[in-house]
Gaussian input, Z-matrix of N, CA and C with variables (Angstrom, degrees):
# hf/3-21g

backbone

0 1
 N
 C     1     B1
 C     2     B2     1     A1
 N     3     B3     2     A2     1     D1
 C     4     B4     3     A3     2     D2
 C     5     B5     4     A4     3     D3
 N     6     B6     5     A5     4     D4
 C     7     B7     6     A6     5     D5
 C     8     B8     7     A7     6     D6
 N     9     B9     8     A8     7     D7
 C    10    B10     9     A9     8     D8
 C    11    B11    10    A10     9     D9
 N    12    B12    11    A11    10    D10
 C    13    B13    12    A12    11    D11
 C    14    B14    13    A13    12    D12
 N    15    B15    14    A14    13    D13
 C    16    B16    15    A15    14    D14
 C    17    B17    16    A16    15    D15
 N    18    B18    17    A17    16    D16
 C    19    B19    18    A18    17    D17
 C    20    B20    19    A19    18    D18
 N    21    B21    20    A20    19    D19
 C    22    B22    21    A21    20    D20
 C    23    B23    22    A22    21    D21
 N    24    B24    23    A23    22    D22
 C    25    B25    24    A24    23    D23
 C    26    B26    25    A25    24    D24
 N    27    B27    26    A26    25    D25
 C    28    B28    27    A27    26    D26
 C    29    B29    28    A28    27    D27
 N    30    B30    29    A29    28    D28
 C    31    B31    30    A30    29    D29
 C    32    B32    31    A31    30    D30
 N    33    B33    32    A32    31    D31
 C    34    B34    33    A33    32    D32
 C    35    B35    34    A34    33    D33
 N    36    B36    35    A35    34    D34
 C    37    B37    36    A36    35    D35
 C    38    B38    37    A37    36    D36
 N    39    B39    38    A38    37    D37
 C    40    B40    39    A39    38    D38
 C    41    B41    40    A40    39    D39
 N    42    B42    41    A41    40    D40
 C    43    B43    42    A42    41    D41
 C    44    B44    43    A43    42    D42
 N    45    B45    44    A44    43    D43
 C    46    B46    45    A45    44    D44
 C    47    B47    46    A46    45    D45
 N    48    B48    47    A47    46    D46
 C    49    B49    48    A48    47    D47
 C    50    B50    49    A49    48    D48
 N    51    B51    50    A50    49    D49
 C    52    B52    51    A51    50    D50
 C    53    B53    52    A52    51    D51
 N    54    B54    53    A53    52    D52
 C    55    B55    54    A54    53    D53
 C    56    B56    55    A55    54    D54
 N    57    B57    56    A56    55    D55
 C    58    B58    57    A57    56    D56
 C    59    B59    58    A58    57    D57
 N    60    B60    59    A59    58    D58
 C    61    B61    60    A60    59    D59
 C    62    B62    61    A61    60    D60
 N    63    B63    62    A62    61    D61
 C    64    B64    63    A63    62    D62
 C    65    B65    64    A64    63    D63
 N    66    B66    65    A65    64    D64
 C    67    B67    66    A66    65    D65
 C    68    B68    67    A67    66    D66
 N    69    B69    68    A68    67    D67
 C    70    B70    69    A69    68    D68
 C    71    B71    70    A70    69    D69
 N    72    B72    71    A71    70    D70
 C    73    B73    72    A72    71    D71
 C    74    B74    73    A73    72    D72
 N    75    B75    74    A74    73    D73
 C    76    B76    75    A75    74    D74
 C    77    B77    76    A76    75    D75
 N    78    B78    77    A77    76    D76
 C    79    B79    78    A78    77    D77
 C    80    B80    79    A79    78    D78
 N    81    B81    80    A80    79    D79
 C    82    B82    81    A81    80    D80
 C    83    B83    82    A82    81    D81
 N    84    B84    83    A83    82    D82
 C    85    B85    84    A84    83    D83
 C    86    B86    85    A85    84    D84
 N    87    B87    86    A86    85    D85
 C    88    B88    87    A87    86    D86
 C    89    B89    88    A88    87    D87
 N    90    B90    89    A89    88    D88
 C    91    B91    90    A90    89    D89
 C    92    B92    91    A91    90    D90
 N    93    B93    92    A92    91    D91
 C    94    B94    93    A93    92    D92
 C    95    B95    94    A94    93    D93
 N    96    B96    95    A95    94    D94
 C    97    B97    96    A96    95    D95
 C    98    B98    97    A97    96    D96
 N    99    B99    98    A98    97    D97
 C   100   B100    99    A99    98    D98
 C   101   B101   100   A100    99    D99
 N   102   B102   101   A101   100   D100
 C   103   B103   102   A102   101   D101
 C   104   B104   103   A103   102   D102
 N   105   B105   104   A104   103   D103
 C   106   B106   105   A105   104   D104
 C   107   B107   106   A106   105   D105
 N   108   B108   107   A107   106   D106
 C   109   B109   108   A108   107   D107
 C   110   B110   109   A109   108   D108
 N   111   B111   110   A110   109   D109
 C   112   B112   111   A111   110   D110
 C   113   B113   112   A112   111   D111
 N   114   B114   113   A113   112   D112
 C   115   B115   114   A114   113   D113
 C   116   B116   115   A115   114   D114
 N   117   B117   116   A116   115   D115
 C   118   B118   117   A117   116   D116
 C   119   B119   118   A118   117   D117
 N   120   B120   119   A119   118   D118
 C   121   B121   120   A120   119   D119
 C   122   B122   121   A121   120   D120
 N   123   B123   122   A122   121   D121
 C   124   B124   123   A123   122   D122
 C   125   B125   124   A124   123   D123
 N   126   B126   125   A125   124   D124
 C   127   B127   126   A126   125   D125
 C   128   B128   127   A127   126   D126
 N   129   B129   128   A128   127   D127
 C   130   B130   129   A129   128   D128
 C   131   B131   130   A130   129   D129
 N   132   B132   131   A131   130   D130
 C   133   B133   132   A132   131   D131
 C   134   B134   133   A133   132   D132
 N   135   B135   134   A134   133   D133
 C   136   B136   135   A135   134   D134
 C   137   B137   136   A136   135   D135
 N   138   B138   137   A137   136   D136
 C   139   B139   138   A138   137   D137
 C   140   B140   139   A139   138   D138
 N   141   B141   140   A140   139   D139
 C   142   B142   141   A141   140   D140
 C   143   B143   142   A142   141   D141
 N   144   B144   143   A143   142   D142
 C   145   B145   144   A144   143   D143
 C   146   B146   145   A145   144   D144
 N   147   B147   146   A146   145   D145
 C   148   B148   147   A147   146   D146
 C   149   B149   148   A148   147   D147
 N   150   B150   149   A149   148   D148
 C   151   B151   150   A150   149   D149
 C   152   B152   151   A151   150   D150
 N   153   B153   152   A152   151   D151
 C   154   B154   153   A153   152   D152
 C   155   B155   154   A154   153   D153
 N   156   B156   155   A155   154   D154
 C   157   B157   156   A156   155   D155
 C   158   B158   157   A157   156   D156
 N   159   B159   158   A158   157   D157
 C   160   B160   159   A159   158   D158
 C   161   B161   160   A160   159   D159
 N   162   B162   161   A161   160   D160
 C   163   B163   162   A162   161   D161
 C   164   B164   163   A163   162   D162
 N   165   B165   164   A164   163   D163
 C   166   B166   165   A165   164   D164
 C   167   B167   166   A166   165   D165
 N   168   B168   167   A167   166   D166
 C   169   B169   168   A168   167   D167
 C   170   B170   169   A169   168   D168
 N   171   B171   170   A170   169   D169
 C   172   B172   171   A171   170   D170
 C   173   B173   172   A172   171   D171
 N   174   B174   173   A173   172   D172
 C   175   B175   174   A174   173   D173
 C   176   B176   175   A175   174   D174
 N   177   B177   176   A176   175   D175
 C   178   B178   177   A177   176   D176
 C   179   B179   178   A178   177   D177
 N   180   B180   179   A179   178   D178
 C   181   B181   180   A180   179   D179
 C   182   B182   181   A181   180   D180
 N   183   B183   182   A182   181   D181
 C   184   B184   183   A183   182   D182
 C   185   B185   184   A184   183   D183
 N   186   B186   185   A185   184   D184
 C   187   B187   186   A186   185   D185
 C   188   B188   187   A187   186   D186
 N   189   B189   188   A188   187   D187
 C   190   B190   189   A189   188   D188
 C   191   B191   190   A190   189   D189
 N   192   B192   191   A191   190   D190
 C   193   B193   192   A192   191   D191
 C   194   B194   193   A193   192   D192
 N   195   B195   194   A194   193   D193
 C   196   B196   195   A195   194   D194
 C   197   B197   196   A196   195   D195
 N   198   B198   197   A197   196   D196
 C   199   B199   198   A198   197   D197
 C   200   B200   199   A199   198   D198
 N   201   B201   200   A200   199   D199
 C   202   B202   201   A201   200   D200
 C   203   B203   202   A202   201   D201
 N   204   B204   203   A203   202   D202
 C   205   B205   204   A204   203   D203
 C   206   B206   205   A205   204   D204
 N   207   B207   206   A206   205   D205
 C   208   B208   207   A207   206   D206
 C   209   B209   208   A208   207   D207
 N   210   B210   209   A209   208   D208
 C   211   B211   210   A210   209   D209
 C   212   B212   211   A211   210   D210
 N   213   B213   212   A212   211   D211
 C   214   B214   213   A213   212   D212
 C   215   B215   214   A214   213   D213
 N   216   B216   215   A215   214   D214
 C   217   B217   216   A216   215   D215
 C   218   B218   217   A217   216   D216
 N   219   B219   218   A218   217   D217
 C   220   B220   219   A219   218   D218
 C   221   B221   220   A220   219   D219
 N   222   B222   221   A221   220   D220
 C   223   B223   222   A222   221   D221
 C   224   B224   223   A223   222   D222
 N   225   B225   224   A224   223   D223
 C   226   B226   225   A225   224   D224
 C   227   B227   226   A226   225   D225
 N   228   B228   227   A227   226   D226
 C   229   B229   228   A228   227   D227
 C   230   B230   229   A229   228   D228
 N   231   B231   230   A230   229   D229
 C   232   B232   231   A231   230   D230
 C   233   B233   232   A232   231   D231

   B1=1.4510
   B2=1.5298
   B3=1.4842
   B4=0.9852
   B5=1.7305
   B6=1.5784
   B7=1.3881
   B8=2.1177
   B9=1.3297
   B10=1.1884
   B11=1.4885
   B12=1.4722
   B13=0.8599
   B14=1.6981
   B15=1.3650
   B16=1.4683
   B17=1.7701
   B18=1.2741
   B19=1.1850
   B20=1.6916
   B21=1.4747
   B22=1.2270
   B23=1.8010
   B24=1.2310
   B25=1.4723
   B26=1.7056
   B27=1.0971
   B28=1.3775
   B29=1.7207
   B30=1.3927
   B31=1.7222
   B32=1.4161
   B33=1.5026
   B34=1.7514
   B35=1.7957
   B36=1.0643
   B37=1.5869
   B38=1.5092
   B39=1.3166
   B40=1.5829
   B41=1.8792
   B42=0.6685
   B43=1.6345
   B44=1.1488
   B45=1.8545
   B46=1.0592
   B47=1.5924
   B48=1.2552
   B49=1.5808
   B50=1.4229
   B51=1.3561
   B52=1.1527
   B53=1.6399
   B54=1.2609
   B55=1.3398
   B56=1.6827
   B57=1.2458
   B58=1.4659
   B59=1.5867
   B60=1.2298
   B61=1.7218
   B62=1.6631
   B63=1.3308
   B64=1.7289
   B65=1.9442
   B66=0.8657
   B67=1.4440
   B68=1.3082
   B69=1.4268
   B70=1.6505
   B71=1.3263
   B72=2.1932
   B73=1.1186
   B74=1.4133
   B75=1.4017
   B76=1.0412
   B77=1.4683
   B78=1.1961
   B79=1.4340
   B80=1.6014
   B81=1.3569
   B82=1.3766
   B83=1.1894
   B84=1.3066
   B85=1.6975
   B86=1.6269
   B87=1.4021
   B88=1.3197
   B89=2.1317
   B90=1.0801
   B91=1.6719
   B92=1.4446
   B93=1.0485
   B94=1.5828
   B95=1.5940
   B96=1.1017
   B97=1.5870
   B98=1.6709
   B99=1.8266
   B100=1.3123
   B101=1.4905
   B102=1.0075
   B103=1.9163
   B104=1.5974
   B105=1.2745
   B106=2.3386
   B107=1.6394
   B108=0.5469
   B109=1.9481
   B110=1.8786
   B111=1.6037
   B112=1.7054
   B113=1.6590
   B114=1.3731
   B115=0.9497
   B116=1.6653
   B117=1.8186
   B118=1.4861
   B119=1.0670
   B120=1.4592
   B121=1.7189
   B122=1.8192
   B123=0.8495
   B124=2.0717
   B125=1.7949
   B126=1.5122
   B127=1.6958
   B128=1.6863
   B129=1.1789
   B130=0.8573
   B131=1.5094
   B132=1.8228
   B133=1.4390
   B134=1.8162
   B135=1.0780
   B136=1.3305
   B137=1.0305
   B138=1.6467
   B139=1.2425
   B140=1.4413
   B141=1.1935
   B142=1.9708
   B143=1.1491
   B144=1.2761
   B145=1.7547
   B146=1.6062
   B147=1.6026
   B148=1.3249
   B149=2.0797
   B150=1.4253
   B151=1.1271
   B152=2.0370
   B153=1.4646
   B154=0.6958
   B155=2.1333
   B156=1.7489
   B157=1.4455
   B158=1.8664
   B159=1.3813
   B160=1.5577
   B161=1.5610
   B162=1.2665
   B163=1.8005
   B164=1.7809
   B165=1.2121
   B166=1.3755
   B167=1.7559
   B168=1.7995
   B169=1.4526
   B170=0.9366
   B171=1.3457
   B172=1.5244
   B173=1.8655
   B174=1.7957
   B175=1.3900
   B176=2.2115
   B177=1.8107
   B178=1.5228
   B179=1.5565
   B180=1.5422
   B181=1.5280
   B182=1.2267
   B183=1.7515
   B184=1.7340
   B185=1.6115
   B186=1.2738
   B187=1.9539
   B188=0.9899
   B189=1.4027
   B190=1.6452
   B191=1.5319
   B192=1.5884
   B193=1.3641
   B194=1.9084
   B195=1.0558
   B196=2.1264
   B197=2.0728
   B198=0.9633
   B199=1.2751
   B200=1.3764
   B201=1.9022
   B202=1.2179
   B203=1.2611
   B204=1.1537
   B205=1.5971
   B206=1.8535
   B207=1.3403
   B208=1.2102
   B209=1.6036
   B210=1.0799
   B211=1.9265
   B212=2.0572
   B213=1.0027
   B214=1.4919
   B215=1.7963
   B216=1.0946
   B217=1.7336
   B218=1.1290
   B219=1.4388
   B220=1.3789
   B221=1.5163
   B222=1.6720
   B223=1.6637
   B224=1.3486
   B225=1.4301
   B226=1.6147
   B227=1.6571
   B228=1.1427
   B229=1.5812
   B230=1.8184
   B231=1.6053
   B232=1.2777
   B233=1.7605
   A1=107.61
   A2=116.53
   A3=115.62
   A4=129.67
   A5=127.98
   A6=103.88
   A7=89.88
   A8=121.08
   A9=98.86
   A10=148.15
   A11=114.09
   A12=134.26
   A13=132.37
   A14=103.91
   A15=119.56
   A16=111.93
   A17=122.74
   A18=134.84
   A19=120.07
   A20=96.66
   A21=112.67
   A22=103.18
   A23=119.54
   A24=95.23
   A25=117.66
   A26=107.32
   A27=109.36
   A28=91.35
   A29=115.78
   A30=123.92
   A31=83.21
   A32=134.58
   A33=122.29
   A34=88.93
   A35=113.61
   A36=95.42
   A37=118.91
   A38=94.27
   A39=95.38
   A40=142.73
   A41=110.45
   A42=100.28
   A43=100.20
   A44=136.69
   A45=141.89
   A46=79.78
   A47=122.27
   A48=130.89
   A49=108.11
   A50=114.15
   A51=126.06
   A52=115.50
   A53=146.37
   A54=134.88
   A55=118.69
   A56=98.78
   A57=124.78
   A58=102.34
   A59=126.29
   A60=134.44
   A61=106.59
   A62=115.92
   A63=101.93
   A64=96.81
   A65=111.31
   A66=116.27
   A67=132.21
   A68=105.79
   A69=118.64
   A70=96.86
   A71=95.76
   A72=123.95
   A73=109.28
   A74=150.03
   A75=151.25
   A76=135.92
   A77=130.17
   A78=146.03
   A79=116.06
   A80=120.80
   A81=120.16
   A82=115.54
   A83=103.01
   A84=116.14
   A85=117.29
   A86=123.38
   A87=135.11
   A88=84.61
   A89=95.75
   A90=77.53
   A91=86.83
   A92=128.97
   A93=139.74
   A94=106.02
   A95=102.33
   A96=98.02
   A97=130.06
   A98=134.15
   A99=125.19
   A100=115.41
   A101=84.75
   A102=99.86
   A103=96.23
   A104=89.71
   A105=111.78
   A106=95.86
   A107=106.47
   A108=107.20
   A109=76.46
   A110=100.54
   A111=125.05
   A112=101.75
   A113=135.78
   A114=122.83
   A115=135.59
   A116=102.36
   A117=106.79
   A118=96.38
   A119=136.47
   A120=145.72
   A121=127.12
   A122=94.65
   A123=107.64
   A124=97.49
   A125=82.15
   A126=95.12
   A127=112.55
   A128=115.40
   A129=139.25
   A130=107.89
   A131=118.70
   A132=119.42
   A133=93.61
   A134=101.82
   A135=134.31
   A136=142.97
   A137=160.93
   A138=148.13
   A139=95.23
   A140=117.60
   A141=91.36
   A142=111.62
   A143=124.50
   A144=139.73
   A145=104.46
   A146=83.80
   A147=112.27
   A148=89.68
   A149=121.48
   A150=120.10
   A151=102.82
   A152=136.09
   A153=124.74
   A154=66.86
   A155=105.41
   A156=103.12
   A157=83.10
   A158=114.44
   A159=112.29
   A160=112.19
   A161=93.44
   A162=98.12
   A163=109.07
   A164=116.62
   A165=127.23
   A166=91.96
   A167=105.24
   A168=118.89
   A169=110.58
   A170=124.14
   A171=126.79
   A172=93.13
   A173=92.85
   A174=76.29
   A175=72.64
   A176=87.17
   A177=91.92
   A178=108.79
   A179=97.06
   A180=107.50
   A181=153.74
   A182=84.45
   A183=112.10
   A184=115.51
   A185=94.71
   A186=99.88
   A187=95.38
   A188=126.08
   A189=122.03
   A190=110.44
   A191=121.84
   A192=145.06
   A193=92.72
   A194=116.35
   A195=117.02
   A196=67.42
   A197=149.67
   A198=128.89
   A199=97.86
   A200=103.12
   A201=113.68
   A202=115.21
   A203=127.45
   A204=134.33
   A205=109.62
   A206=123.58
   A207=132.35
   A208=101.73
   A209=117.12
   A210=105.98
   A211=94.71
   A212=109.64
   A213=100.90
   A214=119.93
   A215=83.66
   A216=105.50
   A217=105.71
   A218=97.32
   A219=125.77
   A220=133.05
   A221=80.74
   A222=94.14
   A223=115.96
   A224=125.15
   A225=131.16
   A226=88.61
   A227=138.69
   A228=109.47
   A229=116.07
   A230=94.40
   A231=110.68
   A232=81.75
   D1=133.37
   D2=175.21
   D3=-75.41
   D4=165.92
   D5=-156.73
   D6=-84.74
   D7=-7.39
   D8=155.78
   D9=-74.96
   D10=-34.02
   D11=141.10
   D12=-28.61
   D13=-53.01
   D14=165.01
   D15=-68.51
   D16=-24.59
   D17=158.18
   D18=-41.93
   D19=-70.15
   D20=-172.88
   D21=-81.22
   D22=-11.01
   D23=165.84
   D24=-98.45
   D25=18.64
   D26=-167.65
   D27=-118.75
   D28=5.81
   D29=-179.62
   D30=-103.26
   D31=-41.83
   D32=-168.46
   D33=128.41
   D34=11.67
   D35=176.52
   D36=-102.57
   D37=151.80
   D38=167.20
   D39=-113.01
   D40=165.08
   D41=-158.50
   D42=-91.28
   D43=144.03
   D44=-172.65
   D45=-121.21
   D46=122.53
   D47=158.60
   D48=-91.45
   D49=143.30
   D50=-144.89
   D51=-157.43
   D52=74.87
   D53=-137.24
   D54=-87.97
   D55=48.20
   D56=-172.71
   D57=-124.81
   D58=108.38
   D59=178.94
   D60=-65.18
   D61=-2.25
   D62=-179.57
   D63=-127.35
   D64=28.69
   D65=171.47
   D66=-160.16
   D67=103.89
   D68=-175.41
   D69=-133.97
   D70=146.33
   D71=-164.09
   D72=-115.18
   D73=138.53
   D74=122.55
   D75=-85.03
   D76=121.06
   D77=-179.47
   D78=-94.56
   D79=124.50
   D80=146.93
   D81=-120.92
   D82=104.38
   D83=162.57
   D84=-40.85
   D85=-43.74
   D86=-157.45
   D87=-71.86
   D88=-53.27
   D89=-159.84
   D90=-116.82
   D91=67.37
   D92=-172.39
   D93=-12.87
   D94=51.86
   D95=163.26
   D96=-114.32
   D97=113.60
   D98=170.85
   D99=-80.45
   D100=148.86
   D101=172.63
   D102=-126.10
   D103=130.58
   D104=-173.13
   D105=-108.83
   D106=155.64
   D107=-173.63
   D108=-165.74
   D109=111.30
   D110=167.95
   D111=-119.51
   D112=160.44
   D113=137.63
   D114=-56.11
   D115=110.03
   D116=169.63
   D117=104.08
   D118=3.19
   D119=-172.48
   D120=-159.01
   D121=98.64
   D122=179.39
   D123=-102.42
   D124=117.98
   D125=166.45
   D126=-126.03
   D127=160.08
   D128=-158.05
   D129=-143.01
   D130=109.74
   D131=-170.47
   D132=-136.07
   D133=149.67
   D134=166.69
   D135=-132.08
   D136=91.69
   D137=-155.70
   D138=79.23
   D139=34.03
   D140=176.38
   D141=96.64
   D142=-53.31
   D143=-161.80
   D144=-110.11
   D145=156.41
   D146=-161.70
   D147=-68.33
   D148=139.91
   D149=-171.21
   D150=-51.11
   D151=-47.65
   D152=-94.58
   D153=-104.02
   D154=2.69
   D155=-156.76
   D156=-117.68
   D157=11.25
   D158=-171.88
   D159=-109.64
   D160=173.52
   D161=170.60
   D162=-37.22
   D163=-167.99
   D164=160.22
   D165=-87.09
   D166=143.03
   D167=150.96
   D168=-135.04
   D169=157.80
   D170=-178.63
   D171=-112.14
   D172=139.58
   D173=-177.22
   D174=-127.54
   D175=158.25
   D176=-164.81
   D177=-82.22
   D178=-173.12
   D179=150.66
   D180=-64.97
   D181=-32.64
   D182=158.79
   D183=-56.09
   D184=-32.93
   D185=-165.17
   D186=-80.35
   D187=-45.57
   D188=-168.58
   D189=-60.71
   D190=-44.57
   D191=170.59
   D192=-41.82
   D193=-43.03
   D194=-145.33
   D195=-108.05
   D196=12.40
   D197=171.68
   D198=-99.80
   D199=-64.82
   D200=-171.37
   D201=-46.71
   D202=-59.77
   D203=168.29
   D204=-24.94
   D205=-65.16
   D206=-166.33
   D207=-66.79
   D208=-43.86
   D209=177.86
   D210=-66.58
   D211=-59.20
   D212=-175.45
   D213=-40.35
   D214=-24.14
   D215=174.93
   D216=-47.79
   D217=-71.71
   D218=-160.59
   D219=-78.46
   D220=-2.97
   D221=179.40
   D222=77.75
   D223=9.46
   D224=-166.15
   D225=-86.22
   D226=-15.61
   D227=-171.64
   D228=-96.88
   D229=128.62
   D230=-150.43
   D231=-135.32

């Protein structure tokens, strides 16, 4: 497990495996929120919908920390 990965499960998320190297999913059931990490694209869904069409969510510092980490991973920062 990666130490991002280990990040985001220690926030309550869960890992959507996916056999595509530029697309990983995380799920939290508890506050129904996914985070999509594509190359060149971070989304953020809630309720189904794309955040930007949803309630307000606050997404943390921790998450940003378990995001940032996973592109550095991945070599995406350009």
């Amino acid at each position: 497990m990666s130490k991002a990965d280990k990040m985001f499960e220690d926030l309550g998320y869960e890992k959507y495996e996916v056999n595509v190297n530029e697309y990983f999913e995380y799920t939290n059931k508890n506050e129904d929120v996914k985070i999509i990490l594509m190359k060149g694209s971070i989304l953020i869904k809630t309720n189904s919908r794309l955040l930007v069409d949803a309630k307000p969510t606050v997404v943390y510092a921790k998450e940003i920390q378990a995001i940032n980490e996973k592109v550095k991973e991945l070599g995406w920062e350009e």
